[in-house]
C-alpha positions in Angstrom: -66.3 99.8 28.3 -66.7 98.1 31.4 -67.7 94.3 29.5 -64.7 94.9 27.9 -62.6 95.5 30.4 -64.1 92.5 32.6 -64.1 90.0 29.5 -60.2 90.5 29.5 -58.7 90.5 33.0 -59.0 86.5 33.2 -57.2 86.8 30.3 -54.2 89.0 31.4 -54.5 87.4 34.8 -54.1 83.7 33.3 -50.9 85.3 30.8 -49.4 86.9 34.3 -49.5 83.2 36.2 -48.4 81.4 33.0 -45.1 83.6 33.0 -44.5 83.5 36.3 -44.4 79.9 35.8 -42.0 80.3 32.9 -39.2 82.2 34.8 -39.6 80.1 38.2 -36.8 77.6 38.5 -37.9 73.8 38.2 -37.3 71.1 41.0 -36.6 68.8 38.6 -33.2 68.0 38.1 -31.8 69.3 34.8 -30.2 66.8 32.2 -26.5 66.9 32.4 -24.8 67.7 29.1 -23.1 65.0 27.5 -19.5 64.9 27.5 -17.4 64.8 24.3 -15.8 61.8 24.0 -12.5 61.1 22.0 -13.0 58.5 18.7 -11.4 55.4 18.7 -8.2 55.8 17.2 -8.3 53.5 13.8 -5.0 51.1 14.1 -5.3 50.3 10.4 -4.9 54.0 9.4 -4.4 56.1 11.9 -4.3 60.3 12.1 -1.7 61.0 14.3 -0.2 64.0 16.2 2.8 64.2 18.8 0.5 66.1 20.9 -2.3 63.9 21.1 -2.6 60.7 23.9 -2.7 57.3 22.1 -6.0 57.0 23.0 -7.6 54.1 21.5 -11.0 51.8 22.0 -10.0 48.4 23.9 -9.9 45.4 21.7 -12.8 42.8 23.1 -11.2 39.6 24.7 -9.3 41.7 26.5 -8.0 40.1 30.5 -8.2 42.7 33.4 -4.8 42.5 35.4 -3.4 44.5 37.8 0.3 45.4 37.5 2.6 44.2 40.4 6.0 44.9 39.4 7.4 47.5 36.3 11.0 45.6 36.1 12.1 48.0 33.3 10.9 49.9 30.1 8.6 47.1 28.4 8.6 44.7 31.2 5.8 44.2 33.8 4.6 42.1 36.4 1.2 41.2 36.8 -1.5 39.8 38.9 -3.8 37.8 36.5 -6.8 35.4 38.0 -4.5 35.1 41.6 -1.5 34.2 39.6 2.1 36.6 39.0 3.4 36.8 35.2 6.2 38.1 34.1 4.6 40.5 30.8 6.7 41.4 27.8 5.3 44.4 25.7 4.8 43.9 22.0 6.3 45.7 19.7 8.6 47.7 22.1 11.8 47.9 23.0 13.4 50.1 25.2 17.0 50.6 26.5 18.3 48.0 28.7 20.9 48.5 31.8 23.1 50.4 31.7 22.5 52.0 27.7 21.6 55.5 27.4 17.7 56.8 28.4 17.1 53.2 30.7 16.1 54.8 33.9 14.6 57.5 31.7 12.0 54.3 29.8 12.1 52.7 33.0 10.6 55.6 34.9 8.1 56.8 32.0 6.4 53.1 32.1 6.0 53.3 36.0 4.6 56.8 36.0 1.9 55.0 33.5 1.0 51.9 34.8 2.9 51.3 38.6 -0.1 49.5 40.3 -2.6 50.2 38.2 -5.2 47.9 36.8 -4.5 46.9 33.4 -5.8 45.5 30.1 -4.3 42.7 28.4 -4.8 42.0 25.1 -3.0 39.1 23.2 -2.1 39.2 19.1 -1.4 35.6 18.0 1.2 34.3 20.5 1.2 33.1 23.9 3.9 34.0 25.3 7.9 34.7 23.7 10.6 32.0 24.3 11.5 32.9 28.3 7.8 32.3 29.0 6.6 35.5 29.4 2.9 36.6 28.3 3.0 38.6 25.6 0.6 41.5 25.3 -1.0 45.0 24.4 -2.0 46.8 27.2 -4.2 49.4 27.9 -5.2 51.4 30.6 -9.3 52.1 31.8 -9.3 55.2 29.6 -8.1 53.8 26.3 -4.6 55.2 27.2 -2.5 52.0 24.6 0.6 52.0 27.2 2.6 50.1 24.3 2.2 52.8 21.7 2.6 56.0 24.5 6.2 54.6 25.3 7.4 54.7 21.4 5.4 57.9 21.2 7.6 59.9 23.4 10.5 58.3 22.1 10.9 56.0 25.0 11.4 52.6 23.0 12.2 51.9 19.6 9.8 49.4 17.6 10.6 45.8 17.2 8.3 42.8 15.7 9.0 39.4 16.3 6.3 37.7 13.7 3.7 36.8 14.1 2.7 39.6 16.5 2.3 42.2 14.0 -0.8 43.7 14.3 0.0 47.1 15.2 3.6 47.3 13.3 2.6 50.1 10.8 0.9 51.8 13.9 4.0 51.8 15.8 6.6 52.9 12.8 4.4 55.9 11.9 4.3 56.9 16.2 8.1 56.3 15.9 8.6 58.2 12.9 6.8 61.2 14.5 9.1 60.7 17.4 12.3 60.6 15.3 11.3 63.6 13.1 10.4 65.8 16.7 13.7 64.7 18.5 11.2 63.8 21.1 13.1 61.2 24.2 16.2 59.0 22.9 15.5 60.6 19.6 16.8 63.7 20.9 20.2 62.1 21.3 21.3 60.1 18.1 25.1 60.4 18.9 24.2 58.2 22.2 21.5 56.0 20.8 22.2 55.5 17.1 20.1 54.3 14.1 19.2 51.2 15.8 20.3 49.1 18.6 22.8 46.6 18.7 23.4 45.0 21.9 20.9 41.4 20.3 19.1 40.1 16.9 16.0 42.5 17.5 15.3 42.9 14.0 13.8 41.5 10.2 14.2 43.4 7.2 10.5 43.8 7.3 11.6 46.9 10.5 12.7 49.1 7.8 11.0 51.4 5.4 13.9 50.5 2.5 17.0 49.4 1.8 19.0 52.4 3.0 17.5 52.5 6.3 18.5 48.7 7.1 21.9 49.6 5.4 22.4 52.3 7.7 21.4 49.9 10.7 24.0 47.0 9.1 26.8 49.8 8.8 26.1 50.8 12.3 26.3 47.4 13.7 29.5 46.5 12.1 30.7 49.7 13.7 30.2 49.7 16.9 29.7 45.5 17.4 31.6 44.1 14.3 29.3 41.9 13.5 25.6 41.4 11.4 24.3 41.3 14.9 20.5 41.0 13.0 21.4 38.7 10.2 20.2 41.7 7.7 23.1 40.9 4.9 21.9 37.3 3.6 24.2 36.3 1.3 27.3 38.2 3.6 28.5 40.5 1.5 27.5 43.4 3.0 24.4 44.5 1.5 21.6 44.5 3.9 18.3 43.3 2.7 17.9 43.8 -1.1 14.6 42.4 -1.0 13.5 46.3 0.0 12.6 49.2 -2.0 
């Protein structure tokens, strides 16, 4: 009995320490856990939700800037390689003085980029006819500040060819905004179908033939006159070259 017992205890004695071991806390630091990150949002075809932040991954080529100035809804100042430019967004366009919801755009594109560094990424033009730079931008985090202002209804799309690489992207966040009432969309007596203060817009900025009517009949309205050119032959039917 008593070989037994002594050919066991170094074995309970080594089982003891080894636990011991076990349940004593490490000095190595532990590996952090990896945080989720959010997918790059797929411009081609995106999935979209009003509740969502246009997050999207950066386009390479893109020039870090730092903005200087927010003159209005889709205007900015920047500081690029020392110099100041005066930045037109792409694809937006938001109220200008003295229409309804401009202090209301004006303020929403401060609150998102007022002296923060930016990045600028170009489609196919340099810059429009006044010599501005025009330009996607993006914040750090992926935040797309051109599609956040349509998103919340701040800006209504407009495409000047042949900067149309994000067009479909920007008519579906529009849609959404539309369909939700979300910002000027939550006021169509004071903003209308369309705006009609310039020429802002091709027949390619409407889904079909009754939205660009609508648009034309509007105009005529409130302007008197085919402010966008969308009735070719001037006879009152806008743009039969769409569904």
């Amino acid at each position: 009995m008593k070989k037994f017992t002594l050919f066991f205890l170094p074995i309970v004695a080594f089982l003891f320490v080894m636990g011991l071991t076990a349940c004593a806390p490490s000095d190595a630091p532990s590996r952090p856990e990896t945080a989720a990150t959010v997918g790059p949002v797929d411009l081609t075809n995106p999935t979209l939700s009003p509740s969502e932040p246009t997050i999207a991954s950066i386009p390479s080529g893109g020039q870090t800037a730092e903005v200087d100035y927010v003159y209005d809804g889709d205007t900015i100042d920047v500081i690029l390689d020392g110099r100041e430019y005066r930045l037109r967004y792409i694809g937006v366009d938001t109220p200008e003085r003295e229409e309804p919801f401009y202090q209301e755009a004006s303020d929403f594109n401060r609150e998102l980029v007022e002296g923060q560094a930016v990045i600028l990424v170009k489609d196919v033009s340099e810059t429009d006819q006044y010599g501005r730079l025009l330009r996607y931008v993006y914040l750090p985090d992926g935040t797309f500040v051109n599609a956040e202002i349509i998103r919340n209804g701040m800006g209504r799309l407009v495409t000047f060819p042949p900067d149309v690489a994000n067009t479909e992207y920007f008519r579906q966040l529009q849609e959404q905004a539309r369909e939700s009432s979300t910002g000027m969309w939550s006021r169509p007596d004071l903003v209308g179908p369309c705006d009609c203060d310039r020429n802002l817009y091709n027949c390619s900025d409407f889904q079909s033939r009754r939205e660009a009517q609508t648009c034309f009949d509007y105009c005529m309205e409130t302007v008197g006159e085919d402010v966008h050119k969308l009735s070719g032959r001037g006879d009152g039917v806008a743009c039969r070259s769409l569904p």
